[in-house]
BALOBA-1460 file (C-alpha; in Angstrom, 3 decimals):
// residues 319
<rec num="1" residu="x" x="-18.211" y="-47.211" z="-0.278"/>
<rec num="2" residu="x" x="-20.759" y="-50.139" z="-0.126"/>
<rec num="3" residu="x" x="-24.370" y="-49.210" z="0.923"/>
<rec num="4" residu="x" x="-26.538" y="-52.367" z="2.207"/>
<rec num="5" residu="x" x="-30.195" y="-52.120" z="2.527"/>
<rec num="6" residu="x" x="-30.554" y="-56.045" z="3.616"/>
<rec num="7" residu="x" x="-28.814" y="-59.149" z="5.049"/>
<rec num="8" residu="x" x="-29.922" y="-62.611" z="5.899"/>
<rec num="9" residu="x" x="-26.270" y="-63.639" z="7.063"/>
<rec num="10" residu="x" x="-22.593" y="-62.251" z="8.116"/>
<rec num="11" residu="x" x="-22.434" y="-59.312" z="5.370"/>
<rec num="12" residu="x" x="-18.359" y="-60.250" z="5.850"/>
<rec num="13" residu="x" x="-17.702" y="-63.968" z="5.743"/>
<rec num="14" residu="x" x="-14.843" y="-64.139" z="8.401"/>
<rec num="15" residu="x" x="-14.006" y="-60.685" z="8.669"/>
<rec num="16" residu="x" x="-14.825" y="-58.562" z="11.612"/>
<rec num="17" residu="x" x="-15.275" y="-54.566" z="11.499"/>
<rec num="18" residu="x" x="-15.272" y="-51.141" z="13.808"/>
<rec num="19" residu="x" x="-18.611" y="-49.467" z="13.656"/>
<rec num="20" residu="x" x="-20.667" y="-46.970" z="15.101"/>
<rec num="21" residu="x" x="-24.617" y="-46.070" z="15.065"/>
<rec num="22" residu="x" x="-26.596" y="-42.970" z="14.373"/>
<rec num="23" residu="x" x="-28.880" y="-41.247" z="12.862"/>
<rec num="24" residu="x" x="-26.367" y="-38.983" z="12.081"/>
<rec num="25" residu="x" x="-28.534" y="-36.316" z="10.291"/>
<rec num="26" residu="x" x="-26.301" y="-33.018" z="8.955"/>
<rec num="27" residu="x" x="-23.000" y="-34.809" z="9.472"/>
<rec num="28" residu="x" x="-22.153" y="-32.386" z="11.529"/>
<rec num="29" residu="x" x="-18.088" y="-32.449" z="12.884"/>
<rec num="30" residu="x" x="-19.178" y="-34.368" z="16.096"/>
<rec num="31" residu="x" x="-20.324" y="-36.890" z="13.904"/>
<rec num="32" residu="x" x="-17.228" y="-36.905" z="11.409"/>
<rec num="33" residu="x" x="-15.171" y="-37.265" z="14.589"/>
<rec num="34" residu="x" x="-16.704" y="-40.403" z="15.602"/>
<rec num="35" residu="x" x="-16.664" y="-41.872" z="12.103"/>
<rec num="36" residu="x" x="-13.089" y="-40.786" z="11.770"/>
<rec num="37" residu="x" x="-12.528" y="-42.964" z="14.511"/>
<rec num="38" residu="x" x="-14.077" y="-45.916" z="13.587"/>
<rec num="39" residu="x" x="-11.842" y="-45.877" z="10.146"/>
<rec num="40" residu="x" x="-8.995" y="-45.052" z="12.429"/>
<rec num="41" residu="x" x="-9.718" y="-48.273" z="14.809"/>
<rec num="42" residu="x" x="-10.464" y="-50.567" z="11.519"/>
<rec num="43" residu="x" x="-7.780" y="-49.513" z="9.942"/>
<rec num="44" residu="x" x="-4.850" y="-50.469" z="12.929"/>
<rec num="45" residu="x" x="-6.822" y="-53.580" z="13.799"/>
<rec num="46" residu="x" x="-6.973" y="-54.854" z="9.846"/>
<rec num="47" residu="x" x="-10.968" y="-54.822" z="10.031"/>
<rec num="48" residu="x" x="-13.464" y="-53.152" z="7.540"/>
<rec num="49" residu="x" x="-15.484" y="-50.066" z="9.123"/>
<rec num="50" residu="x" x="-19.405" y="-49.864" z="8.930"/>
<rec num="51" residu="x" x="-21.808" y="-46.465" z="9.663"/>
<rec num="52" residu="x" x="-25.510" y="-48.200" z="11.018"/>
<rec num="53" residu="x" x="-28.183" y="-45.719" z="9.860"/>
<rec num="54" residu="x" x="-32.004" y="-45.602" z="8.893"/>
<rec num="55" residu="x" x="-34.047" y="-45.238" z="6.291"/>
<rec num="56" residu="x" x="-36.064" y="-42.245" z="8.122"/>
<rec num="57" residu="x" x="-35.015" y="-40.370" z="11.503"/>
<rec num="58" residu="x" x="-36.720" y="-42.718" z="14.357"/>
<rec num="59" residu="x" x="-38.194" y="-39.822" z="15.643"/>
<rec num="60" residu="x" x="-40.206" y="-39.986" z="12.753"/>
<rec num="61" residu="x" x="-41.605" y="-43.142" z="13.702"/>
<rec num="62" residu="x" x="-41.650" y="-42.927" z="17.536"/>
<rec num="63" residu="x" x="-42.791" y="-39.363" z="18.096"/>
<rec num="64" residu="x" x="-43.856" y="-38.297" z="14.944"/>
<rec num="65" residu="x" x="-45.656" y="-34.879" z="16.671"/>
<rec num="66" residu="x" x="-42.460" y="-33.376" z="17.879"/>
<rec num="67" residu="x" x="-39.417" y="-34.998" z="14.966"/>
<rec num="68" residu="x" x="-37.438" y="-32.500" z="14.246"/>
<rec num="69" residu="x" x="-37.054" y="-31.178" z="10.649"/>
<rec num="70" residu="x" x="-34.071" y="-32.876" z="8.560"/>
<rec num="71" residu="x" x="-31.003" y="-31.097" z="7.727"/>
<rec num="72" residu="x" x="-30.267" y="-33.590" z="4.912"/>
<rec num="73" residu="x" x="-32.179" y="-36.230" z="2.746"/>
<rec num="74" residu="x" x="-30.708" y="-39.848" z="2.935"/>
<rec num="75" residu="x" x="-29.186" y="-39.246" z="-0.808"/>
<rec num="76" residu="x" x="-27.399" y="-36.616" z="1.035"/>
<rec num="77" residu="x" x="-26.196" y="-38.181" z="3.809"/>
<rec num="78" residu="x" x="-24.880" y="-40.916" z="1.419"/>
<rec num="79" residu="x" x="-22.900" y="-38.563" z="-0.408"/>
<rec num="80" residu="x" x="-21.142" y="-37.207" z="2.748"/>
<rec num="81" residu="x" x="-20.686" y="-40.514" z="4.540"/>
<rec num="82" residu="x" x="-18.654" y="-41.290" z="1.087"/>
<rec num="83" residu="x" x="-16.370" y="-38.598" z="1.614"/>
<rec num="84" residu="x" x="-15.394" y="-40.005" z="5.018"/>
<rec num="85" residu="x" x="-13.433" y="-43.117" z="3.767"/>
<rec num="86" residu="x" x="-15.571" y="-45.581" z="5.458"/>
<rec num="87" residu="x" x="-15.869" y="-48.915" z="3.986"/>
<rec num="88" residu="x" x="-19.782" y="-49.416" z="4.224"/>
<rec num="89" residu="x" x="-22.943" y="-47.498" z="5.144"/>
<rec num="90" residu="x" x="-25.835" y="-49.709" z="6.665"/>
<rec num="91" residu="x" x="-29.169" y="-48.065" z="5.975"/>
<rec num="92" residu="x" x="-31.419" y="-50.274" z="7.910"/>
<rec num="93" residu="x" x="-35.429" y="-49.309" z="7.816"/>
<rec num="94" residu="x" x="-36.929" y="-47.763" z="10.759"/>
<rec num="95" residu="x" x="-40.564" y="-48.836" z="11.297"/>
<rec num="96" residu="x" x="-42.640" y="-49.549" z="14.261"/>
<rec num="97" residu="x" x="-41.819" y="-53.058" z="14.444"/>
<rec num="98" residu="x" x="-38.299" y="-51.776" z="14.720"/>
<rec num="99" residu="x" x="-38.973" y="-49.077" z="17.536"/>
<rec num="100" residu="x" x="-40.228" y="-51.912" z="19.512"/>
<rec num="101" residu="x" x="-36.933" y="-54.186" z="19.136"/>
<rec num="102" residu="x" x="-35.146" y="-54.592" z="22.599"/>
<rec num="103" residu="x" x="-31.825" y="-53.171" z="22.666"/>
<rec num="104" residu="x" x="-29.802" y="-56.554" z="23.227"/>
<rec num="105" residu="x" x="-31.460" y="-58.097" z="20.691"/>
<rec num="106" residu="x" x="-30.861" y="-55.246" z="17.942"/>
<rec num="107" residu="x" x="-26.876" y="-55.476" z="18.970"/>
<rec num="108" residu="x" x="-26.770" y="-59.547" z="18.622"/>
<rec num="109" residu="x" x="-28.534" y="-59.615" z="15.275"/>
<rec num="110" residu="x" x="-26.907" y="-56.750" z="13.399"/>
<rec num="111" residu="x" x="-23.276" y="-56.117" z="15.265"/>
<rec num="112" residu="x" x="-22.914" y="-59.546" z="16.216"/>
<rec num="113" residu="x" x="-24.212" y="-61.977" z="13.331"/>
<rec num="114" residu="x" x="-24.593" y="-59.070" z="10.419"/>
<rec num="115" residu="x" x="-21.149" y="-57.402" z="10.930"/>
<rec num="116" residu="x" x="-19.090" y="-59.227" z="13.464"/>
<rec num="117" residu="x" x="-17.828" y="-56.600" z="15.428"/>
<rec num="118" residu="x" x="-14.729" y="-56.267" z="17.128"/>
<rec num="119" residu="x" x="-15.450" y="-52.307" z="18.443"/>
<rec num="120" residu="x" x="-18.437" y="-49.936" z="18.715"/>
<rec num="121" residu="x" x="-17.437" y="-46.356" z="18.695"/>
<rec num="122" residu="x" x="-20.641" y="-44.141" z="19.819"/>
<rec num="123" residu="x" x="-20.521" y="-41.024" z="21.339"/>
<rec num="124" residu="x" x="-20.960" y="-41.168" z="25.083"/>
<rec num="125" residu="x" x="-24.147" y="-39.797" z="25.617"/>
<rec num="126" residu="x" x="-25.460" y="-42.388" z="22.988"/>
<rec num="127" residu="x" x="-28.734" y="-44.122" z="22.927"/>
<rec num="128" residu="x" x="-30.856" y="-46.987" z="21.135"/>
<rec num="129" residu="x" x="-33.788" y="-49.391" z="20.883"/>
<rec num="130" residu="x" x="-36.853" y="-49.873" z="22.921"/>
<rec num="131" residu="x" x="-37.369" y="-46.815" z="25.262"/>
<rec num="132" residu="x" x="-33.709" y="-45.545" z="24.253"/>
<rec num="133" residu="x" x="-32.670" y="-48.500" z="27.265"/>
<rec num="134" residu="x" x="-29.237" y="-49.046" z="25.278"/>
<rec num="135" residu="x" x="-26.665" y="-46.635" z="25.951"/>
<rec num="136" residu="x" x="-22.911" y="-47.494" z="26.773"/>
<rec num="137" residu="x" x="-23.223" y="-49.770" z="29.706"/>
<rec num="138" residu="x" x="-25.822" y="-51.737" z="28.165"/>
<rec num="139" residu="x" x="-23.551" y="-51.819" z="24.712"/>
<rec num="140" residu="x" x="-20.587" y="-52.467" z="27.720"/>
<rec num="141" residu="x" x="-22.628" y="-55.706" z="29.065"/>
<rec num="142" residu="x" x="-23.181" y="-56.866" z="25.371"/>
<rec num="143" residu="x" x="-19.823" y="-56.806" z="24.268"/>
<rec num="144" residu="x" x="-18.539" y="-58.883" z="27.248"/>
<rec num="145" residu="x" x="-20.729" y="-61.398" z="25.889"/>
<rec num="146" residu="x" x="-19.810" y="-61.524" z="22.348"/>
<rec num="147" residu="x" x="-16.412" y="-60.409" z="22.396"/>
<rec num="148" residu="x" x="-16.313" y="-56.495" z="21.169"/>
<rec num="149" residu="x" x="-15.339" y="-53.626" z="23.183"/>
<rec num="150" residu="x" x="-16.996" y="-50.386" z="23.286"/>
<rec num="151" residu="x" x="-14.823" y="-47.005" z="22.556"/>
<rec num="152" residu="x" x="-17.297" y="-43.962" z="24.113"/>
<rec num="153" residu="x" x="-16.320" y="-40.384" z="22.767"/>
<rec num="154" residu="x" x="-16.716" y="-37.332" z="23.838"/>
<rec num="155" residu="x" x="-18.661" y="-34.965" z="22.685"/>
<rec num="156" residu="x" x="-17.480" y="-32.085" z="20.143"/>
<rec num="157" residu="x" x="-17.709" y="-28.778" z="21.685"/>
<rec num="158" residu="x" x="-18.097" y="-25.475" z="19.730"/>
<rec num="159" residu="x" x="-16.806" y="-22.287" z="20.402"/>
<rec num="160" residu="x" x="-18.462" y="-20.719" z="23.955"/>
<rec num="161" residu="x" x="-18.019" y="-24.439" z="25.129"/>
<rec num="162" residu="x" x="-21.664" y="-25.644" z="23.496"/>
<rec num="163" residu="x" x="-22.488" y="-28.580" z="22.333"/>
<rec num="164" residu="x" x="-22.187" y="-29.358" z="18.487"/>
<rec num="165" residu="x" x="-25.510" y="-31.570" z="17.663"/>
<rec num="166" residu="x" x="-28.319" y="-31.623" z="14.829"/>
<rec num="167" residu="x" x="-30.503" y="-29.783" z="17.153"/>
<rec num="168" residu="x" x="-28.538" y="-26.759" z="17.929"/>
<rec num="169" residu="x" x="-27.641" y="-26.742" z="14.200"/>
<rec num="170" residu="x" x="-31.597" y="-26.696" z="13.782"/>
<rec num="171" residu="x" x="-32.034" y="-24.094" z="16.264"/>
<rec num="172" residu="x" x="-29.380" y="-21.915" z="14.392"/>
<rec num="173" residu="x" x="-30.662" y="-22.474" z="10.815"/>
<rec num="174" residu="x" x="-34.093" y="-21.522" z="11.951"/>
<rec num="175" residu="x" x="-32.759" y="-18.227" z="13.313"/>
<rec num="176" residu="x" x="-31.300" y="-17.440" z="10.295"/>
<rec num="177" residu="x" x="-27.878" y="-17.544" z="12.055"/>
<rec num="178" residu="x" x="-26.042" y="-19.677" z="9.033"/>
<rec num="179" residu="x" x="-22.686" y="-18.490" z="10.254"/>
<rec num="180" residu="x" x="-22.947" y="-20.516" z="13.763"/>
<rec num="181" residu="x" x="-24.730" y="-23.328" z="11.587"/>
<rec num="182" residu="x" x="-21.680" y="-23.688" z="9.488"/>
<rec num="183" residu="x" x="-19.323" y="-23.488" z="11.782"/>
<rec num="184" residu="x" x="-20.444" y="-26.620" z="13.663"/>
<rec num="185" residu="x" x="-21.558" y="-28.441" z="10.305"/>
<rec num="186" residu="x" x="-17.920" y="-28.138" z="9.290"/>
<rec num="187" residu="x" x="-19.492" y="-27.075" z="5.878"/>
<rec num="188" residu="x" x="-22.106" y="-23.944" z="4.530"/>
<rec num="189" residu="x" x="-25.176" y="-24.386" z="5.288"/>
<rec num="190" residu="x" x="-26.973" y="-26.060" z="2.018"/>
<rec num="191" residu="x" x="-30.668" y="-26.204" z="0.377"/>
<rec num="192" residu="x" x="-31.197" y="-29.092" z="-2.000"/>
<rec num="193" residu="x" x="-34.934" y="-29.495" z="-3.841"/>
<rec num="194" residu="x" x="-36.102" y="-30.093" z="-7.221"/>
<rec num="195" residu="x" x="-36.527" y="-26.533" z="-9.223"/>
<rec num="196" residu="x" x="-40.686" y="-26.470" z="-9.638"/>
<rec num="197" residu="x" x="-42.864" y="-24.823" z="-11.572"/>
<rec num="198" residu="x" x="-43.518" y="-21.191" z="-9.834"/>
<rec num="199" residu="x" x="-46.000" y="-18.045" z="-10.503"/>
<rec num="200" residu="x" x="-43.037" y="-16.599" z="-13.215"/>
<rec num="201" residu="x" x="-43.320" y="-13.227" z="-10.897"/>
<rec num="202" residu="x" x="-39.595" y="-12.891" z="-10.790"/>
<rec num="203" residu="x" x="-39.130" y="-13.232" z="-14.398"/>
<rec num="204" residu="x" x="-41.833" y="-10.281" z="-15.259"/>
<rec num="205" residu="x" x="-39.676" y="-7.947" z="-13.114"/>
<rec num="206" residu="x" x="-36.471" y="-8.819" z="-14.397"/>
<rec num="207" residu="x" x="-35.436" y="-11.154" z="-11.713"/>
<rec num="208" residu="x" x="-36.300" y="-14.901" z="-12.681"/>
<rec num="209" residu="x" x="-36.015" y="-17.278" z="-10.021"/>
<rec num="210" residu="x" x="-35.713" y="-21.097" z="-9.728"/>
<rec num="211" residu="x" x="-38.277" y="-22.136" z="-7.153"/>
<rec num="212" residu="x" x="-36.640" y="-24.682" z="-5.257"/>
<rec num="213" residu="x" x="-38.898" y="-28.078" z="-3.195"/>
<rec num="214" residu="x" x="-36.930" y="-29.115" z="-0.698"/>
<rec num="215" residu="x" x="-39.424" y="-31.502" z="0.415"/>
<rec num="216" residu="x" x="-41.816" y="-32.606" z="3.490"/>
<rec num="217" residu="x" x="-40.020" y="-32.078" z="6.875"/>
<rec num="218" residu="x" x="-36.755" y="-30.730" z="5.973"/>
<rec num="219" residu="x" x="-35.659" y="-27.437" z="7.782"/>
<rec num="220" residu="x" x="-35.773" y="-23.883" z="5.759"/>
<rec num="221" residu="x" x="-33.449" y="-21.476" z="7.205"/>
<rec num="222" residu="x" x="-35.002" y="-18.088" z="8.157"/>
<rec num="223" residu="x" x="-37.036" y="-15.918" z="6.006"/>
<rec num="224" residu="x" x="-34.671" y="-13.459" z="4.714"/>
<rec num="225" residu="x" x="-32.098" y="-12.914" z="1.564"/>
<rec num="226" residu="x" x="-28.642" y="-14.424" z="1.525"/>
<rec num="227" residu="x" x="-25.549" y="-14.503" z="-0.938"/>
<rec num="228" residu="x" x="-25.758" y="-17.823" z="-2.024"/>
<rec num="229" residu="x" x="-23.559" y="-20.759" z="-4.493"/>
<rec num="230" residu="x" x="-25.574" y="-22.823" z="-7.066"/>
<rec num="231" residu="x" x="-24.193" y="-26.213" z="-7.605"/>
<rec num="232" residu="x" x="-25.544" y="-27.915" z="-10.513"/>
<rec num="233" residu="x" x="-25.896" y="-31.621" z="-11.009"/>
<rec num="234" residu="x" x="-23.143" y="-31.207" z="-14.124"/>
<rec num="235" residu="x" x="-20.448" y="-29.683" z="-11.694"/>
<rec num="236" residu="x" x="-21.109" y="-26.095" z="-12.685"/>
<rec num="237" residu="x" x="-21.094" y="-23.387" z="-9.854"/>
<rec num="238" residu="x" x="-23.123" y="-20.187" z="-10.419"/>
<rec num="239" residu="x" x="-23.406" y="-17.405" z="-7.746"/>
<rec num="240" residu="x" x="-26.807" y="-16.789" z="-6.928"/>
<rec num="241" residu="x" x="-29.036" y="-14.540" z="-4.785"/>
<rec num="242" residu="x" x="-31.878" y="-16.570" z="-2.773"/>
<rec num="243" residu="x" x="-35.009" y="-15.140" z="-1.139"/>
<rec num="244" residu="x" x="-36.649" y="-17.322" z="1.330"/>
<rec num="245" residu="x" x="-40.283" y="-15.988" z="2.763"/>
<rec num="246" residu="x" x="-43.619" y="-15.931" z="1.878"/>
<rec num="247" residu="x" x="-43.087" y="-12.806" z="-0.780"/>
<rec num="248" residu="x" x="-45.346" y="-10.156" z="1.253"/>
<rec num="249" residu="x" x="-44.680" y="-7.131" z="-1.592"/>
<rec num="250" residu="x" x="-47.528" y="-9.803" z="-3.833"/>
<rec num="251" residu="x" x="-49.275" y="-11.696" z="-1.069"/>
<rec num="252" residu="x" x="-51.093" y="-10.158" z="1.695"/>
<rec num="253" residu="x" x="-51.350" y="-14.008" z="3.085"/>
<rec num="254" residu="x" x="-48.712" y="-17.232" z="2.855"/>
<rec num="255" residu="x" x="-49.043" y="-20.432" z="3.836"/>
<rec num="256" residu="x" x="-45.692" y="-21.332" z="4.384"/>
<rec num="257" residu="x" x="-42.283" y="-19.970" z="3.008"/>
<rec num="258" residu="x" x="-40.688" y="-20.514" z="-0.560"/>
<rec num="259" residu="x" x="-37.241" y="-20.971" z="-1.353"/>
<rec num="260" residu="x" x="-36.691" y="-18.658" z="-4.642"/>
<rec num="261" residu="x" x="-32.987" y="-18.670" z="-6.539"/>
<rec num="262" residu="x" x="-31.442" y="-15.596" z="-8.736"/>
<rec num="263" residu="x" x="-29.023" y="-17.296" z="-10.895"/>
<rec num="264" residu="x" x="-26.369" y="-14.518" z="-11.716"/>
<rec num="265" residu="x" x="-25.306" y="-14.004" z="-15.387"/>
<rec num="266" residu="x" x="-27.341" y="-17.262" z="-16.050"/>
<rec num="267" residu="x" x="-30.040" y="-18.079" z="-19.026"/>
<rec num="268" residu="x" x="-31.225" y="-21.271" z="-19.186"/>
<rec num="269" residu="x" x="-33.743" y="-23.815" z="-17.853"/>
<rec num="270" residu="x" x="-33.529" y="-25.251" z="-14.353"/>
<rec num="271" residu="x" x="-37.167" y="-27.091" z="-14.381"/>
<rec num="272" residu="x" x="-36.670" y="-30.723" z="-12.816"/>
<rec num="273" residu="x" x="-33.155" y="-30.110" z="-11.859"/>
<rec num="274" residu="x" x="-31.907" y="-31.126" z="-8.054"/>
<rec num="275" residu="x" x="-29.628" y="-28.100" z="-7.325"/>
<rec num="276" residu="x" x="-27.804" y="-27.877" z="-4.185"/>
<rec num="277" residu="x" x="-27.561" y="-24.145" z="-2.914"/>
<rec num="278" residu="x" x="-24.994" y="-23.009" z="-0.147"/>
<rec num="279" residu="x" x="-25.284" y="-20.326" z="1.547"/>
<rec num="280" residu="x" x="-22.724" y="-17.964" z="2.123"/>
<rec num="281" residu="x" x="-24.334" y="-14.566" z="3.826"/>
<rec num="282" residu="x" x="-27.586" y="-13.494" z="5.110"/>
<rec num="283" residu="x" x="-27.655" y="-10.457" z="3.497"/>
<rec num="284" residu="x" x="-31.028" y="-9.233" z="5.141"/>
<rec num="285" residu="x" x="-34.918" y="-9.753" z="6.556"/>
<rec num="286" residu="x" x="-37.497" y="-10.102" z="3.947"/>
<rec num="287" residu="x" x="-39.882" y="-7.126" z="4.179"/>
<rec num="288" residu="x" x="-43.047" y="-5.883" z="2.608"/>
<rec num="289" residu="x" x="-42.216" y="-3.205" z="-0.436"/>
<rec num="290" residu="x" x="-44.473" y="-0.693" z="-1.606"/>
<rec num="291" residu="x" x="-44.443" y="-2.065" z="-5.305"/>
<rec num="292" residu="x" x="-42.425" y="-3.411" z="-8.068"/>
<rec num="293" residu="x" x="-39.982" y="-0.234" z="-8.754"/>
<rec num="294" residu="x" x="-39.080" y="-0.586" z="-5.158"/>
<rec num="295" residu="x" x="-38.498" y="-4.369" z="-4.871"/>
<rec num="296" residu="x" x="-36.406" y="-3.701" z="-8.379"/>
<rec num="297" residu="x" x="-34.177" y="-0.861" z="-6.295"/>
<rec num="298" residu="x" x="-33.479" y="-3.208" z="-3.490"/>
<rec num="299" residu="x" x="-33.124" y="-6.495" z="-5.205"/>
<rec num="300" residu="x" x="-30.467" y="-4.810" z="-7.690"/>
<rec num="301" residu="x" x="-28.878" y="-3.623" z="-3.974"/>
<rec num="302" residu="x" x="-29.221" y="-7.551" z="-2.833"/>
<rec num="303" residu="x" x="-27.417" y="-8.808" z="-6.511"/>
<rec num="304" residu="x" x="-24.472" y="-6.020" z="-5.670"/>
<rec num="305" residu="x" x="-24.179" y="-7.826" z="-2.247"/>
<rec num="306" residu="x" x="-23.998" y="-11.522" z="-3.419"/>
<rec num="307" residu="x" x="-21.517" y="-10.847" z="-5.900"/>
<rec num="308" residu="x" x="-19.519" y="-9.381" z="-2.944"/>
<rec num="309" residu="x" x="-20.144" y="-11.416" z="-0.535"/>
<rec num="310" residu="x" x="-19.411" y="-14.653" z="-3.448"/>
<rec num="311" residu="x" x="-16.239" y="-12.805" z="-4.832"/>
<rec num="312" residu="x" x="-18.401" y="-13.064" z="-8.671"/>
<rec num="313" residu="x" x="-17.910" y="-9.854" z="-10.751"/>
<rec num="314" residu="x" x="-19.469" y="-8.811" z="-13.413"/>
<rec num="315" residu="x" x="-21.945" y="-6.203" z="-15.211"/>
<rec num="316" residu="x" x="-24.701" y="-5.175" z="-13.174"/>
<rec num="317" residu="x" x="-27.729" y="-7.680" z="-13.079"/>
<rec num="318" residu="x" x="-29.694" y="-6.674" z="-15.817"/>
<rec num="319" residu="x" x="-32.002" y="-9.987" z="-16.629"/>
């Protein structure tokens, strides 16, 4: 998969392509069923196929009090667009110069003259550009003009007939319901940070923890403890149990919530790593103990339930 940050000319000397648009944060299945149509379309009409995305989410940039917090990094989205087979992701930067580009004008200089299309395939309740003025009759209009047709999808529905979009997957991470989450990601529900340096409380009670960034506006699920995989950057998978909260058994007062990792039958040094952590079950709320011996009991009760709920035997957690 090519990614291309810049062009100054046709990115495809004489060849023409099927793309589509988006911010496309999570990847969710709606959005794998419009890119699996664009490779579908360039495939029977001998074209290449192109994903348009930003830099940032242009919410970001246009409403920056109210954008919603991302469900993946653009590394991340990368990654997944690669596993779609598309030939080429577009990452094109979002600032306000760019919020302020007219709709026709954005399709002529990068669909027309960038990527010569032949098809757009958006979903039909799509918009773009200046005031979100280009949907699919605008795109329609365009395309009449410069000789591409427009191929509006419907959207994925989940089960109960709702909508599958980043913002009910939002809504559903930040209730702590990872189940639905998944289900309409097509995928578990994932954290991916940076282990960081943390107060080392976990390791003086027997539990160390890799304290996981996951960076400025990206969504936390729900406080609470789940059953969790560890993906390493070196392939290796380790089950792991994960507390997300604000730790009220040591602080009386949080500012915000921490993402903490229990590594299962694991010894070793995490600092600097990017680990990606998937969660399988929320196993319960996190509550207020009334000490360490306590916390100990229950956390040895959460370790029994992740290596159930992760299928990972082995002695009892004793690190």
């Amino acid at each position: 998969m090519r990614v291309i940050n810049s062009f100054d000319g046709p990115v495809w000397p004489g060849d023409r392509s099927v793309v589509t648009i988006g911010a496309y944060d999570g990847l969710h299945r709606g959005h794998r069923a419009v890119i699996g149509q664009v490779v579908d379309r360039a495939r029977e009409r001998g074209c290449r196929s192109a994903v348009v995305t930003f830099d940032r989410h242009p919410a970001s940039v246009v409403r920056p009090e109210s954008a919603p917090r991302l469900l993946t990094t653009l590394e991340r989205r990368l990654e997944l667009f690669e596993q779609t087979g598309i030939d080429a992701v577009v990452v094109l930067p979002f600032d306000s110069h760019a919020a302020t580009e007219e709709a026709e004008d954005f399709v002529r200089r990068v669909f027309v003259e960038a990527l010569g299309v032949c098809a757009v395939v958006v979903g039909e309740d799509f918009h773009f550009g200046r005031e979100r003025r280009g949907n699919v009759a605008l795109l329609t209009e365009v395309g009449r003009l410069n000789d591409f047709t427009v191929l509006p999808l419907e959207l994925q529905r989940s089960q109960g007939d709702g909508v599958i979009s980043s913002t009910a997957i939002r809504k559903a991470i930040g209730a702590g319901d990872i189940d639905t989450a998944a289900m309409m990601l097509g995928r578990p529900v994932e954290v991916i940070g940076e282990v960081i340096g943390g107060d080392q409380r976990g390791r003086t009670i027997g539990f160390p923890t890799a304290n996981i960034d996951v960076g400025e506006g990206h969504i936390v699920p729900a406080d609470g403890v789940y059953a969790a995989i560890c993906m390493r950057a070196d392939g290796s998978e380790h089950a792991c149990a994960v507390n997300i909260g604000r730790r009220p058994t040591f602080h009386a007062v949080a500012d915000r919530s921490l993402v903490e990792a229990h590594l299962l039958d694991f010894d070793g040094d995490l600092y600097g790593e990017r680990l990606s952590v998937q969660l399988v079950r929320r196993i319960r709320d996190e509550r207020r103990f009334d000490g360490p011996d306590a916390l100990i009991a229950q956390l040895s009760d959460d370790i029994a339930e992740t290596r159930r709920a992760t299928g990972v035997v082995g002695e009892p957690d004793r690190s």
